[in-house]
N, CA, C and O of each residue as an XYZ file, in Angstrom:
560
protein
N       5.224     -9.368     -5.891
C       5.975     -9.550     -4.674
C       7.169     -8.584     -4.609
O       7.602     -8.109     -3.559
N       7.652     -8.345     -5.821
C       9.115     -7.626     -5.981
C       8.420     -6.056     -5.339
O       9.020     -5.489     -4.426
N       7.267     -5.522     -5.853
C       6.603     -3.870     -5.883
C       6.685     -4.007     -4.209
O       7.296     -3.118     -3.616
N       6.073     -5.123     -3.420
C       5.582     -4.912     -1.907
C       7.279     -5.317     -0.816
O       7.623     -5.263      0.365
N       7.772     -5.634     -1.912
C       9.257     -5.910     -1.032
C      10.042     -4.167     -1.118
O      10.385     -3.413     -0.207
N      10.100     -4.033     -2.445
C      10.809     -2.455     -2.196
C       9.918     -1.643     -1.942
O      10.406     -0.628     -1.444
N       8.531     -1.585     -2.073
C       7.788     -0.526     -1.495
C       8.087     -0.586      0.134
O       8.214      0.344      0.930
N       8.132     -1.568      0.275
C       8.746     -1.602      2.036
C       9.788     -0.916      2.784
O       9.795     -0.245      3.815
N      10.872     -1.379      1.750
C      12.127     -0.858      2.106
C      12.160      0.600      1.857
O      12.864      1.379      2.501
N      11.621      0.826      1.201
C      11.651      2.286      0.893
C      10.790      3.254      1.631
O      11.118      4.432      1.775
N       9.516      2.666      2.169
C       8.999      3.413      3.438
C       9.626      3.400      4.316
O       9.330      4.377      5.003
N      10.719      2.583      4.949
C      11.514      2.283      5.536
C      12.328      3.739      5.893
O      12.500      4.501      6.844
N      12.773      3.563      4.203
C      14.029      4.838      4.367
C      13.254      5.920      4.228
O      14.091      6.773      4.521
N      12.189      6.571      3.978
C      11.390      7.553      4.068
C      11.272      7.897      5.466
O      11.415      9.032      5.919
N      10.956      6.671      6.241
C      10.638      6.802      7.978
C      11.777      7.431      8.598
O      11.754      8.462      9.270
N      13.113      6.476      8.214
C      14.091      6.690      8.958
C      14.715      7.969      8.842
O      15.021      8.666      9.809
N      14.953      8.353      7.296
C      15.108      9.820      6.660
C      14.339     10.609      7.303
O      15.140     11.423      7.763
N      13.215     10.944      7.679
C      12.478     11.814      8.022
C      13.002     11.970      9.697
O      13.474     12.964     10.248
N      12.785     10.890     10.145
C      12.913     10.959     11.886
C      14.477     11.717     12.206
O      15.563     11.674     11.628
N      14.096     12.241     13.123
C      15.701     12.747     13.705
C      16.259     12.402     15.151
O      16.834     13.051     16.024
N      15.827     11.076     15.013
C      16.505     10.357     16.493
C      17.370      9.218     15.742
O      17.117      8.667     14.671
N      18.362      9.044     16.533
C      19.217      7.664     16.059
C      18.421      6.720     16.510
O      17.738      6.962     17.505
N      18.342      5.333     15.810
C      18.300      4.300     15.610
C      18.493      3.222     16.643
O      19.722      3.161     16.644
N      18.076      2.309     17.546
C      18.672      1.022     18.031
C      18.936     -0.182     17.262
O      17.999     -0.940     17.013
N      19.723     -0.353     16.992
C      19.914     -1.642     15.827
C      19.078     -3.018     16.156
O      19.070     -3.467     17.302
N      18.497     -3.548     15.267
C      17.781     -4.799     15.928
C      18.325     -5.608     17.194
O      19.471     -5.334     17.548
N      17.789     -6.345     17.739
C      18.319     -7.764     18.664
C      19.199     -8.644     18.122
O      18.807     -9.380     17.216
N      20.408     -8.706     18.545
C      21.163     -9.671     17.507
C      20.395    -11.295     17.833
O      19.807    -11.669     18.848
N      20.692    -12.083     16.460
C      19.756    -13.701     17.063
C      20.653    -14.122     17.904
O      19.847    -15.030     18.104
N      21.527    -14.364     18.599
C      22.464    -14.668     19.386
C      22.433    -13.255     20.622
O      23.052    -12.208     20.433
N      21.779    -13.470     21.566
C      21.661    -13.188     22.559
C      22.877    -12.330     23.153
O      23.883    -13.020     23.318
N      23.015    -10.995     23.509
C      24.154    -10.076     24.365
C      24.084    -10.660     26.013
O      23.031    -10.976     26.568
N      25.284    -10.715     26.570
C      25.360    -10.696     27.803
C      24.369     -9.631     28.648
O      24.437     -8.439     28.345
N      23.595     -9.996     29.539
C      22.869     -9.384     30.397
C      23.029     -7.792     30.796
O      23.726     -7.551     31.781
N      22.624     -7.055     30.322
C      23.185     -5.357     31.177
C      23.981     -4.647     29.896
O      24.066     -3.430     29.730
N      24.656     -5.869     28.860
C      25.281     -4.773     27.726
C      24.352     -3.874     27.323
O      23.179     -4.244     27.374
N      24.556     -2.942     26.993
C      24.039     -1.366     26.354
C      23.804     -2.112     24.799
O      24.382     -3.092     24.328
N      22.518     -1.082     24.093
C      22.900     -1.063     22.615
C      23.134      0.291     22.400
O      22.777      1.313     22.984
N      23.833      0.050     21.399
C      24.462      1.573     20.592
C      23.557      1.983     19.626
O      23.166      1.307     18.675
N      23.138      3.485     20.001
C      22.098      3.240     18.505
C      23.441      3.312     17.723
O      24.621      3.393     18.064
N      22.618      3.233     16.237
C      23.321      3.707     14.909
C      22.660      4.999     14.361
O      21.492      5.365     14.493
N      23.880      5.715     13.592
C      23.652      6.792     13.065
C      22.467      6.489     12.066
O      22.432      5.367     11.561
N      21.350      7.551     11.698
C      20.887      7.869     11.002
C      21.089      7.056      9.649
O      20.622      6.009      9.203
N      22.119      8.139      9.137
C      22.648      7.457      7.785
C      22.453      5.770      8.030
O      21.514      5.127      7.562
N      23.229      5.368      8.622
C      23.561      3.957      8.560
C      22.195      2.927      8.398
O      22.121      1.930      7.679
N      21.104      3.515      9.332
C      19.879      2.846      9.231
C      18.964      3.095      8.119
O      18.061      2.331      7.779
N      19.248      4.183      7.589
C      18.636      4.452      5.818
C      19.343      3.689      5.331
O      18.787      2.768      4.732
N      20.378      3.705      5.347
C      21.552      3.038      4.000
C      20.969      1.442      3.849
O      20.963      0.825      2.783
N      20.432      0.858      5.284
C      20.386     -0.359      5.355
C      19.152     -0.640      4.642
O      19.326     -1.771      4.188
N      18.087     -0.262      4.319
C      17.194     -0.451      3.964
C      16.974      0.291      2.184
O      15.926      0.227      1.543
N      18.606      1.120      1.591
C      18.406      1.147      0.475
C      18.460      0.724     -0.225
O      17.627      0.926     -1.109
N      19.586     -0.294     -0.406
C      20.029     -1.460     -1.789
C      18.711     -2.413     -1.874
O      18.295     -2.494     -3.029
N      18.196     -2.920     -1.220
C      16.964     -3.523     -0.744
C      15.989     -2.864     -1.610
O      15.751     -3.394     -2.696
N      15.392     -1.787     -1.285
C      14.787     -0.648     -2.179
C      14.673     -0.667     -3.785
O      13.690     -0.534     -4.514
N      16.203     -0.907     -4.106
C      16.537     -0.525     -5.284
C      16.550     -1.478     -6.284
O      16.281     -1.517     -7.485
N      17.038     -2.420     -5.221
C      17.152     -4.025     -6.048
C      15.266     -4.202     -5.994
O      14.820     -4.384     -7.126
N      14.776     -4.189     -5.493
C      13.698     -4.877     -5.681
C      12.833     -4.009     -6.763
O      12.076     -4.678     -7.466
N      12.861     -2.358     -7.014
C      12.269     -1.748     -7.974
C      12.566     -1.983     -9.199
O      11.929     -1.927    -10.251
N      14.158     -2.393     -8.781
C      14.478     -2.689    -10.410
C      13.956     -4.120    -10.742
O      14.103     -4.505    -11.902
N      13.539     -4.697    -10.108
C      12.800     -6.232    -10.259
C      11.698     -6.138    -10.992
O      11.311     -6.657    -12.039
N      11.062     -5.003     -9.867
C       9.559     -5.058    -10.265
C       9.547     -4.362    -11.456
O       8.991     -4.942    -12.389
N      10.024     -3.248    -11.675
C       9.980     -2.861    -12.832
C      10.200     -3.648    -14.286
O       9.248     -3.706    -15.064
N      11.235     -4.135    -14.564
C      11.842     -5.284    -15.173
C      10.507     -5.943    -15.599
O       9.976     -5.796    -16.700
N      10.026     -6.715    -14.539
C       9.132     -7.702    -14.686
C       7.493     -7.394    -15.306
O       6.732     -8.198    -15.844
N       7.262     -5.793    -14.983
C       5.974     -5.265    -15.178
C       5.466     -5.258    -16.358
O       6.290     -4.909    -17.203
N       4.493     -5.490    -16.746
C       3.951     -5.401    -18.161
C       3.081     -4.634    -18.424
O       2.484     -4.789    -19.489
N       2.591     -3.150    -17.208
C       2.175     -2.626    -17.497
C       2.754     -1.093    -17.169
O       3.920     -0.975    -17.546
N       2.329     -0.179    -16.696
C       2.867      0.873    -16.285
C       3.786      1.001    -14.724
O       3.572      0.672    -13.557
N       4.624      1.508    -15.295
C       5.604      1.093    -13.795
C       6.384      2.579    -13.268
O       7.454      2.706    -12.672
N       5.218      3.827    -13.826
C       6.191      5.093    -13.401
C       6.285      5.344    -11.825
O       7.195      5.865    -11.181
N       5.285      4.908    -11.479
C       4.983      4.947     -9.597
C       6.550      4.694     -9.117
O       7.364      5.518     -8.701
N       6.725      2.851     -9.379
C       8.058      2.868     -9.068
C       9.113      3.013     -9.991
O      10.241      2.550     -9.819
N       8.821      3.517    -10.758
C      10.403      4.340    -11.560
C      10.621      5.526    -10.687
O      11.725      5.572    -10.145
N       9.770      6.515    -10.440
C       9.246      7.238     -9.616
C      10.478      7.604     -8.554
O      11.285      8.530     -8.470
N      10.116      6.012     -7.544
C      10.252      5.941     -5.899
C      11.704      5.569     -6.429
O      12.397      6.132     -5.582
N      12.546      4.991     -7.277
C      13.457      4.593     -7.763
C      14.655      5.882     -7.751
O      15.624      6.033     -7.007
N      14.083      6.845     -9.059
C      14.533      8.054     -8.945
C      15.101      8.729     -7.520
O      16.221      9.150     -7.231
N      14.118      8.668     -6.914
C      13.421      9.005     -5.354
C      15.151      8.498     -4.509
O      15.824      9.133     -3.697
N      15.277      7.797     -4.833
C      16.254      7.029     -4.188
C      18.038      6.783     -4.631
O      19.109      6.629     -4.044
N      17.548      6.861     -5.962
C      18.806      6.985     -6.857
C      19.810      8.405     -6.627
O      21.026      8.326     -6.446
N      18.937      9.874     -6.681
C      19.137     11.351     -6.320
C      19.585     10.971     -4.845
O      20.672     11.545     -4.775
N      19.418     10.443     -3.826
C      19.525     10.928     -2.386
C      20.304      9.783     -1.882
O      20.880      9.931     -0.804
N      20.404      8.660     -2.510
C      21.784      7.772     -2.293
C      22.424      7.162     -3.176
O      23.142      6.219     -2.844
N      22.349      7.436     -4.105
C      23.186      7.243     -5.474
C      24.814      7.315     -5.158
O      25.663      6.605     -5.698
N      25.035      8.263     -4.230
C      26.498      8.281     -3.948
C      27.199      7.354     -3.269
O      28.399      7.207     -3.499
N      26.633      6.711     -2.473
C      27.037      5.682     -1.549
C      27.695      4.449     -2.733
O      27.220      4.384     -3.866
N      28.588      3.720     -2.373
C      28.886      2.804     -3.425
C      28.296      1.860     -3.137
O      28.189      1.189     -4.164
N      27.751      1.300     -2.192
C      26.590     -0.002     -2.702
C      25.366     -0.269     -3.779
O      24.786     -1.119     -4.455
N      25.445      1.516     -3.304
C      23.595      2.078     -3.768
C      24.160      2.165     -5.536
O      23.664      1.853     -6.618
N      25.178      2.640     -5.174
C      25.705      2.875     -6.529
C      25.901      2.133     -7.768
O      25.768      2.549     -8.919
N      26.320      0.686     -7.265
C      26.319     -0.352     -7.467
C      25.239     -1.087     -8.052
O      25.170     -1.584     -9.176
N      23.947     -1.076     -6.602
C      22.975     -1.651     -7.153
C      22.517     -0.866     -8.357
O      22.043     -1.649     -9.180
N      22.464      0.837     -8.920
C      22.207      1.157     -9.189
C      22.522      1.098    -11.068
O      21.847      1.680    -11.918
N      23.675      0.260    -11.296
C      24.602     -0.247    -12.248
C      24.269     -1.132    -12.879
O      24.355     -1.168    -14.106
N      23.651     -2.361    -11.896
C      23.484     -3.781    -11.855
C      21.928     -3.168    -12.586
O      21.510     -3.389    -13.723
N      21.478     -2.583    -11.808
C      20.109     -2.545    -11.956
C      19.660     -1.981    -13.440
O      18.638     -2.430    -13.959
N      20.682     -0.700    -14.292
C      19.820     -0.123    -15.235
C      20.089     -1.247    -16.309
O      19.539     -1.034    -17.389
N      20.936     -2.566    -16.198
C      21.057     -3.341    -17.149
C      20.087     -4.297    -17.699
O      20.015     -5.032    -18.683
N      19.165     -3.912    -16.384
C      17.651     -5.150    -16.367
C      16.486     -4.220    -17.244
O      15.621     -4.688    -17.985
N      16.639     -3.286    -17.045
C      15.527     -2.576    -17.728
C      15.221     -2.399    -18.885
O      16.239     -2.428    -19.577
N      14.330     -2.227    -19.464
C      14.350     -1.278    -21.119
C      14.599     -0.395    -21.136
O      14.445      0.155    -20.046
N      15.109      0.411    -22.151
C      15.563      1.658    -22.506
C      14.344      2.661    -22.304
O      14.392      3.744    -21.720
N      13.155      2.025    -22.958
C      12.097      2.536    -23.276
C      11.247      3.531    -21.912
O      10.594      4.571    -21.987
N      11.631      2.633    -20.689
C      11.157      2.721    -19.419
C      11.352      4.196    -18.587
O      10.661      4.775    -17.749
N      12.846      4.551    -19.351
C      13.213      6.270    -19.007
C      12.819      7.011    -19.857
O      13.368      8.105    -19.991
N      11.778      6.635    -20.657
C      11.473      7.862    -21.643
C      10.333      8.370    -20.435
O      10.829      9.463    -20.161
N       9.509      8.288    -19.836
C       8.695      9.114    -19.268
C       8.828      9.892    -17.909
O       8.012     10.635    -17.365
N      10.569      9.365    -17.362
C      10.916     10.206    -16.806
C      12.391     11.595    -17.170
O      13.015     12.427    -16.512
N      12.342     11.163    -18.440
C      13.326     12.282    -19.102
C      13.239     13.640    -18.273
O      14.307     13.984    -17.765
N      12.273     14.367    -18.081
C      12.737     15.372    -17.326
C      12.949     15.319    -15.840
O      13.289     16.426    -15.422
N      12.870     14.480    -14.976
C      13.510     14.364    -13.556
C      14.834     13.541    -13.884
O      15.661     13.424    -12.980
N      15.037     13.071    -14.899
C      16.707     12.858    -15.449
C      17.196     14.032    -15.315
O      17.984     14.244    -14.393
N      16.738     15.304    -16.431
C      17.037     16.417    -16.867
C      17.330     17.379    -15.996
O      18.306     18.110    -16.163
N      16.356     17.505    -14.766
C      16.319     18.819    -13.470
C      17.489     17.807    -12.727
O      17.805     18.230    -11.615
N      18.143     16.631    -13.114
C      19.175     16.558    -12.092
C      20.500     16.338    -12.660
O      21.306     15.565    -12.142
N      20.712     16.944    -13.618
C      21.847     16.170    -14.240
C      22.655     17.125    -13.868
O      23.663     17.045    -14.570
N      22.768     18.392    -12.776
C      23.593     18.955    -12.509
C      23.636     18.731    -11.400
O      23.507     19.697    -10.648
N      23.729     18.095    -11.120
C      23.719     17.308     -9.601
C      24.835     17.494     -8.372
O      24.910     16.295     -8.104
N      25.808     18.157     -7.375
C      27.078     18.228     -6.651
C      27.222     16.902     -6.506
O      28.293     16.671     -5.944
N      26.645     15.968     -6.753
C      27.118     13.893     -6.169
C      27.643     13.824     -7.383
O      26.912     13.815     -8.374
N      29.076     13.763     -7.478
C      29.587     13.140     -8.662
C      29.041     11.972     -9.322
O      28.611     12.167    -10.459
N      28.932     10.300     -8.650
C      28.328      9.599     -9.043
C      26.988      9.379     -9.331
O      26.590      8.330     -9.838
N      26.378     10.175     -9.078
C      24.893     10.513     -9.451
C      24.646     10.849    -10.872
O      23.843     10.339    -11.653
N      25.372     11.668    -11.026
C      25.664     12.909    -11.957
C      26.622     12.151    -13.279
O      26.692     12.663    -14.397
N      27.160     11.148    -12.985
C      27.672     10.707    -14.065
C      26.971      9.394    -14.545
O      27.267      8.794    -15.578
N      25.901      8.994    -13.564
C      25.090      7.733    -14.176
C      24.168      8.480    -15.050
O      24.050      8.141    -16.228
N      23.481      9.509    -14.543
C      22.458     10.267    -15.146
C      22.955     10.461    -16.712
O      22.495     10.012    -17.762
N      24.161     11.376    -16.412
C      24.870     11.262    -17.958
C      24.930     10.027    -18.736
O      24.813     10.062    -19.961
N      25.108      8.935    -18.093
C      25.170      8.040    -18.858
C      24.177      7.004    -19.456
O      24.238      6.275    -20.446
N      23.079      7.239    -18.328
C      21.695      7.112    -19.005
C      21.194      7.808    -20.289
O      20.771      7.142    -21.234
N      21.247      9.161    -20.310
C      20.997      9.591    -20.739
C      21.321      9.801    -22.299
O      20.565     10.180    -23.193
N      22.729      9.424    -22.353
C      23.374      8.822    -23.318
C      22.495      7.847    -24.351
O      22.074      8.086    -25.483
N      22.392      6.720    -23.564
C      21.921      5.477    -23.875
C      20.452      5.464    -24.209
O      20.051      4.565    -24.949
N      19.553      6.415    -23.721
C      18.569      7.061    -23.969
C      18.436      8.050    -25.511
O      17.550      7.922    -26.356
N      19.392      8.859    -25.539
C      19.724      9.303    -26.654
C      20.052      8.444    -27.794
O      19.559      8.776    -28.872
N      20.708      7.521    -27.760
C      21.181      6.177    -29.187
C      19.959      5.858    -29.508
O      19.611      6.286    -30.608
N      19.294      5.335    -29.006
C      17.872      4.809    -28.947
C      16.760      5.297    -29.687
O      15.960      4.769    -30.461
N      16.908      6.335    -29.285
C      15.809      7.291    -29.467
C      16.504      8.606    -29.595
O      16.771      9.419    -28.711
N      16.867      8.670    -31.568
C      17.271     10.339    -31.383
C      17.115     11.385    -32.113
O      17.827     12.307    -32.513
N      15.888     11.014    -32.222
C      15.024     12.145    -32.441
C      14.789     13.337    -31.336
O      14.034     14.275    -31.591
């Protein structure tokens, strides 16, 4: 359930990322006065909404998997590089490497590696710090 909840959200932000029209924000459940306008929302804002969602739920599924889980380590990555900076994403992104095994970033060591020079400061310093923790572990 966790794989089909963030695989969702994350086509989501693939859709919205890709498209280059703003957004109409849903129907609020409480009904607007007759004739009000909606505003879209920016771009950003309608990816953003559908990333923590994304992230939290990969790190679920992953967590929970007992078998191979690079697909969504993968879409994770995918997501970590391109909103990692945002502080929610950032956040979830904190919360999240605490659920995992260590073991789980060994098969993406080199898309760690091609980004650890990253211009997103906070990107760039989780990576480091994965990578770290990756290194204790395993250091050979």
């Amino acid at each position: 359930a966790w794989h089909s909840w963030a695989l969702m959200n994350y086509e989501s932000v693939l859709y919205y990322k890709n498209s280059d029209t703003p957004i109409a924000p849903p129907t609020p459940a409480v009904s607007s006065p007759p004739g009000s306008p909606r505003k879209p929302q920016p771009l950003d804002a309608t990816v953003h909404n559908y990333t923590v969602p994304a992230v939290k739920g990969f790190f679920h599924s992953i967590s929970l998997s007992r078998g191979n889980s690079l697909q969504d380590t993968l879409r994770l990555l995918t997501l970590w590089f391109d909103f990692g900076h945002y502080d929610d994403v950032h956040k979830a992104l904190v919360d999240g490497l605490k659920t995992i095994h260590i073991d789980n970033w060994l098969q993406v060591i080199p898309q760690l590696i091609a980004r650890i020079d990253t211009p997103r400061q906070m990107v760039g310093r989780l990576i480091h710090q994965l990578l770290s923790d990756v290194g204790k572990q395993h250091p050979q």
